[in-house]
N, C-alpha and C positions, 0 to 999 in steps of 0.2 A: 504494500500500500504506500501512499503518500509520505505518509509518519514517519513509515520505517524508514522510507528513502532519506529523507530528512536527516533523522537520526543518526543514517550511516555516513551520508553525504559532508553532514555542517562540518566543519574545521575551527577547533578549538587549540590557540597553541600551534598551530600548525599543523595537527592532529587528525586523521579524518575518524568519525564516528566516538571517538574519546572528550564527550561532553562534559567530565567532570562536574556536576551539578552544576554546569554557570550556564547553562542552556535547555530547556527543558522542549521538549514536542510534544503535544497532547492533540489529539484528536477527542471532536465530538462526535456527532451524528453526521454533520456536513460540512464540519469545520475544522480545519486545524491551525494550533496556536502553536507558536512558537514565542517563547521569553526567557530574554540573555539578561543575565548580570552586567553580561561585559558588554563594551563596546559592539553593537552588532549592524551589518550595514544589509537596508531593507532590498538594496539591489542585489547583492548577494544571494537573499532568498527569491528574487526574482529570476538570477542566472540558473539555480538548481531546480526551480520551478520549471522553466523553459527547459531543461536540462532531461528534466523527467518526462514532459510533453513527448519529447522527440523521440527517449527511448522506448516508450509506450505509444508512439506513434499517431500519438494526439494534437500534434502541436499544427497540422491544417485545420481542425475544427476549433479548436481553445487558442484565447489568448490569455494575457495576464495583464488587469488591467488596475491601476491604483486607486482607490476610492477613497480613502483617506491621508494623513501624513504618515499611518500608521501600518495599514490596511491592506492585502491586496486580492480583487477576486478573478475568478476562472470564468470567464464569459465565452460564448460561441461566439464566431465570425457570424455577421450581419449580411448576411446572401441575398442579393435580391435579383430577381428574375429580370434578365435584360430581354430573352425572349419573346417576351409579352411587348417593348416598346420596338422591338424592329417588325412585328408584321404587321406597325398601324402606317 
């Protein structure tokens, strides 16, 4: 799942997967949090997010978009039929 990726992925120290309490991954029902102690940069978790897209082969339907300073959600691409305006 997501979490887990997360969890394996973030780098602590230089570290990958070696959270040492200063970062924790929690998953809810359709959410997951991530909160650092330390210094943590929200783009970061946007490169492993997009990171996971790709390997999970998600990353043409989903994007990752920021909704707050804090925040960031999993929205689908906005498709809209151009077929319908070339046979008017």
């Amino acid at each position: 799942t997501f979490a887990k990726f997360l969890a394996a992925r973030i780098k602590v120290k230089g570290r990958a997967g070696d959270l040492q309490d200063k970062v924790s991954v929690v998953r809810d029902k359709t959410r997951v949090s991530v909160q650092a102690e330390l210094p943590f940069s929200k783009r970061y978790l946007k490169y492993l997010t997009k990171k996971y897209l790709k390997q999970n082969q998600l990353r043409d339907y989903l994007r990752v978009v920021a909704t707050d300073p804090n925040t960031y959600e999993l929205r689908f691409f906005s498709i809209q039929d151009d077929a319908d305006d070339d046979e008017e």
